[in-house]
Structures are given as structure tokens and as C-alpha cells.
C-alpha positions as a printed NumPy array, in Angstrom:
array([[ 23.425, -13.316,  33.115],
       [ 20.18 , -14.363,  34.797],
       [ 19.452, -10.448,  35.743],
       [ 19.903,  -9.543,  32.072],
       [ 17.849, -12.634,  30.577],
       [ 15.094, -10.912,  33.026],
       [ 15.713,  -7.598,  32.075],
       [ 15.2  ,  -8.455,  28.55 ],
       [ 12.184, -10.424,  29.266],
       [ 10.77 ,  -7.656,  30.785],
       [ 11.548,  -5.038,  28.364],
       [  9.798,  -7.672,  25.199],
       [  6.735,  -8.082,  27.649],
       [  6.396,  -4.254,  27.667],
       [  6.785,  -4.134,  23.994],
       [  3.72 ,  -6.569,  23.654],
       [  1.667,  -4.932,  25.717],
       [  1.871,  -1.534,  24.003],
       [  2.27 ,  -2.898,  20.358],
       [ -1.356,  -2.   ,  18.958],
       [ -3.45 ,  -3.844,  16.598],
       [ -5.928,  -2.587,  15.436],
       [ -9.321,  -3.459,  13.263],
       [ -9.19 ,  -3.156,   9.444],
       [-10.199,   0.466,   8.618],
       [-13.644,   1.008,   7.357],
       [-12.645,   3.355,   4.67 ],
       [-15.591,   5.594,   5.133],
       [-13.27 ,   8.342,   2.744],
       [-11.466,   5.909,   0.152],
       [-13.455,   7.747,  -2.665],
       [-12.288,  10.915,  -1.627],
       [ -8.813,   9.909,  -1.138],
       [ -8.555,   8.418,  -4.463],
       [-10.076,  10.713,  -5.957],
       [ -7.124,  13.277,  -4.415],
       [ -4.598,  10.699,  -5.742],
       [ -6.109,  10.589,  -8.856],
       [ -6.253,  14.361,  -9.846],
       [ -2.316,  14.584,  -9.129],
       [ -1.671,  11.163, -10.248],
       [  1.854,  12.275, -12.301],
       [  2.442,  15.562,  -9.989],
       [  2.659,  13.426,  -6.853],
       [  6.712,  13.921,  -6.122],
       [  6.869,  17.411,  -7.058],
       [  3.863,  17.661,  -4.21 ],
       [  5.988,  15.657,  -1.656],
       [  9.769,  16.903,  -3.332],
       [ 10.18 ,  18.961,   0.674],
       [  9.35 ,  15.558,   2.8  ],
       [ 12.748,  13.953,   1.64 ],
       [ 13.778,  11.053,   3.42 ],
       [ 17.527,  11.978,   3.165],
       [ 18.625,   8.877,   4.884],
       [ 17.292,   6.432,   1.658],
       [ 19.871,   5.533,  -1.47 ],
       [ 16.284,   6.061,  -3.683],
       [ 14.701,   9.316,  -3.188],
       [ 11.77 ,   8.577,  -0.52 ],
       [  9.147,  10.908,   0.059],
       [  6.798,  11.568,   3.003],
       [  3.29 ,  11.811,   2.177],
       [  0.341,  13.612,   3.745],
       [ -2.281,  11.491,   1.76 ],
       [ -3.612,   8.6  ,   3.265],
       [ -5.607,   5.7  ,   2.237],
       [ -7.603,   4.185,   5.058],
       [ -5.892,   5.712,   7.781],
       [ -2.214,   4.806,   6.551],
       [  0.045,   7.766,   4.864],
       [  1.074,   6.855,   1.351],
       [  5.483,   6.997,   0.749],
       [  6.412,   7.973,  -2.028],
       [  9.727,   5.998,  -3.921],
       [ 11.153,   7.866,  -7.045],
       [ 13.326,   5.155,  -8.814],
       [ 13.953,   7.651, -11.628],
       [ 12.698,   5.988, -14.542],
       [  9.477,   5.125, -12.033],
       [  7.956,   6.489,  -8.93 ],
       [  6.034,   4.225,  -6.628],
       [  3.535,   5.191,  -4.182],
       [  2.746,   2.338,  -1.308],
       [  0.225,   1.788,   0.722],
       [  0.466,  -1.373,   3.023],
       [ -2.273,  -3.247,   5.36 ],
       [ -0.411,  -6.003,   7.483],
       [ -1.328,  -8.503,   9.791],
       [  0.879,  -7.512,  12.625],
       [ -0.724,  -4.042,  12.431],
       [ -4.463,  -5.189,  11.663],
       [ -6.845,  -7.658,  13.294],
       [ -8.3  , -10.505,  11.123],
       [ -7.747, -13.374,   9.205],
       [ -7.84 , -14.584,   5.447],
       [-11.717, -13.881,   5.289],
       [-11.697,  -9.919,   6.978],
       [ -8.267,  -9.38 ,   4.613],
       [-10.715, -10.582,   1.628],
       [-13.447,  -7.976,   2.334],
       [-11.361,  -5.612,   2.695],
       [ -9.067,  -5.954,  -0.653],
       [-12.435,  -6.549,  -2.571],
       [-13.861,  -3.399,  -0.743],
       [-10.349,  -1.105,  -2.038],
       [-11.175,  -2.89 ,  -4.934],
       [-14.91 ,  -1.888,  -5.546],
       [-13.826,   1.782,  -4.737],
       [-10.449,   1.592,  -7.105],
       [-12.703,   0.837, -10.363],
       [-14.713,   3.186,  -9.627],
       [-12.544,   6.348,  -9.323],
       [-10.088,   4.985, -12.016],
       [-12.545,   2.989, -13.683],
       [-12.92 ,   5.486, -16.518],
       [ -9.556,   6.039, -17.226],
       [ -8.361,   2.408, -16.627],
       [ -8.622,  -1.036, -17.261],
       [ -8.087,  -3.985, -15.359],
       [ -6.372,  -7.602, -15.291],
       [ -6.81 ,  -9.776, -12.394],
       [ -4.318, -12.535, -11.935],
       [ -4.684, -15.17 ,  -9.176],
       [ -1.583, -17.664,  -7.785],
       [ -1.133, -19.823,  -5.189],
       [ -0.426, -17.64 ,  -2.127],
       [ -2.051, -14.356,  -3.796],
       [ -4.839, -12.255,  -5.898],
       [ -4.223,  -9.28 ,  -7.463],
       [ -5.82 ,  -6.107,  -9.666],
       [ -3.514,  -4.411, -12.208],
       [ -5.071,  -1.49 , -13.26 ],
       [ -3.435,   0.265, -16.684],
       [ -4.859,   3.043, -19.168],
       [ -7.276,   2.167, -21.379],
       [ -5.831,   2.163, -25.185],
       [ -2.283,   0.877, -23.81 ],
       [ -1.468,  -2.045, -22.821],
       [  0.003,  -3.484, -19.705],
       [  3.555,  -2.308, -20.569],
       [  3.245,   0.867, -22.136],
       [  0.926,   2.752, -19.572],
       [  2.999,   5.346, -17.741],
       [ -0.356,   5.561, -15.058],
       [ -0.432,   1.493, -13.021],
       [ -1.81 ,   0.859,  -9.988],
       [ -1.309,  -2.541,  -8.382],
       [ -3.466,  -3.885,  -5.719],
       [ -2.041,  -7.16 ,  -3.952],
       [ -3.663,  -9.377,  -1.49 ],
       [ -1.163, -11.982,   0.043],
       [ -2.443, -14.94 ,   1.987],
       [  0.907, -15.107,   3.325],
       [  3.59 , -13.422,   3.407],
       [  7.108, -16.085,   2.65 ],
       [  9.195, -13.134,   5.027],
       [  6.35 , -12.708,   7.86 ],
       [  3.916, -15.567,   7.424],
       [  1.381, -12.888,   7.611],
       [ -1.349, -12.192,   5.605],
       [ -1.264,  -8.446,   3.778],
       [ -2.864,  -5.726,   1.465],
       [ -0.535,  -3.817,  -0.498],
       [ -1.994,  -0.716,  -2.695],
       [  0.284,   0.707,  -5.13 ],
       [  0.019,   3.644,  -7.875],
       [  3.035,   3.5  ,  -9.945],
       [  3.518,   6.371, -12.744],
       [  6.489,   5.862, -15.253],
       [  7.386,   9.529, -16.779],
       [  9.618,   8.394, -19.193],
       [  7.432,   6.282, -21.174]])
């Protein structure tokens, strides 16, 4: 019992050692890789159909775009497709201030790549601030084209604080 309590000791203190976290990207490209997501906003599963995730109940795609250094996936719920983009505490260094620059910073770059073709609503809660981007002339519930970008002070399943990025497109609207 004692060798194994050691053994597994050891083998978590390894794991700490080699887990990496990093700084929060500086997102020298965003414009460019917006832009990217932007021109194939409604073509982005057919572009990603061959990087199937077979072992997912919802078809989950592999992406080769990425947003400040993370690759997108892709989630086709059928009547929706989702495609994530997540910035986590236990993967990034900072705190509630460096999380803040850095959502208002995707932010600033988000309006203006989609700012021509979308509006906004921001909404602010207790643990959270957000963006909701739709097409202009709809409204919130009838744009097939949504992108949602989420900045949690913390998280109620980690505790941690997070940026989430996410362009929804609804093709049966």
C-alpha cells in the first residue's frame, strides 16, 4: 500500500512538472484568422466533413483553423453547427485582469471583421460578460450567422477563469 501511495505520488508530481501553461496569446494574426472564418462562415463542415471524430454521438469535426494558437472543433448538432474556441486558466497564465484584455482584445478584432455584417448585444451577469454578435436586419433569433464570445470570471465546474469564442451557423433557419 505504502509503495503504491508513492508510486502514485510520483507519477502526479511528474504530471505537474510537464503540464504547461502558458501566456495568453498575443494574437498577432486574429484578423487574418477571422477573416478565413468569415469567408466560409456556412461552408465550414463541408471543409472539415474528412476530420470526423467517429468516437462522438454528435458529429465532431477536426479543424485546421486556429484562433490564437488554439484549433477551432467543429460540432454539427444538425439543426446547428458550433465552432469552439476555448482560452482556460489551467492552460493560460493570468488572472481576472490579463483574461479582461484579452476578451476585449478578441473583441476589438471580432467587430471589426464581422462588424459590417453584424450587430452586437452585450449582456453582463454576475460571474460573466459576453458579446452576441447576429446579422444586421434579423434579430437575435432569426440569424442563421451568431457568434458568441464569453468571458467567465469563474468557472462553477473548474473555479477557473475562461474565454470561450464561438461561431454558431443555423442552416435551417
Amino acid at each position: 500500500m505504502k509503495r503504491l501511495f508513492l508510486l502514485l505520488t510520483w507519477v502526479f508530481s511528474i504530471q505537474l512538472v510537464f503540464a504547461q501553461i502558458k501566456d495568453l496569446p498575443l494574437c498577432k494574426t486574429i484578423n487574418k484568422e477571422l477573416t478565413a472564418i468569415n469567408n466560409s462562415f456556412d461552408k465550414i463542415v463541408e471543409k472539415f466533413k474528412s476530420k470526423e471524430d467517429k468516437i462522438s454521438l454528435v458529429k465532431t469535426y477536426f479543424s485546421e483553423f486556429s484562433i490564437c494558437g488554439e484549433k477551432g472543433k467543429i460540432k454539427d448538432y444538425g439543426r446547428s453547427v458550433e465552432f469552439s474556441f476555448y482560452y482556460r486558466e489551467d492552460n493560460y497564465k493570468g488572472g481576472k485582469d490579463e483574461f479582461t484584455v484579452f476578451f476585449e482584445k478578441i473583441f476589438k478584432e471580432l467587430n471589426g471583421v464581422f462588424g459590417l455584417s453584424h450587430t452586437y448585444k452585450f449582456v453582463e451577469e454576475d460571474n460573466s460578460i459576453a458579446y452576441y454578435f447576429y446579422e444586421r436586419e434579423k434579430d437575435i433569433t432569426s440569424s442563421k450567422q451568431m457568434i458568441r464570445l464569453l468571458l467567465l470570471y469563474k468557472d462553477p465546474q473548474t473555479e477557473a477563469l475562461s474565454v470561450s469564442l464561438i461561431f454558431e451557423y443555423y442552416p435551417k433557419r
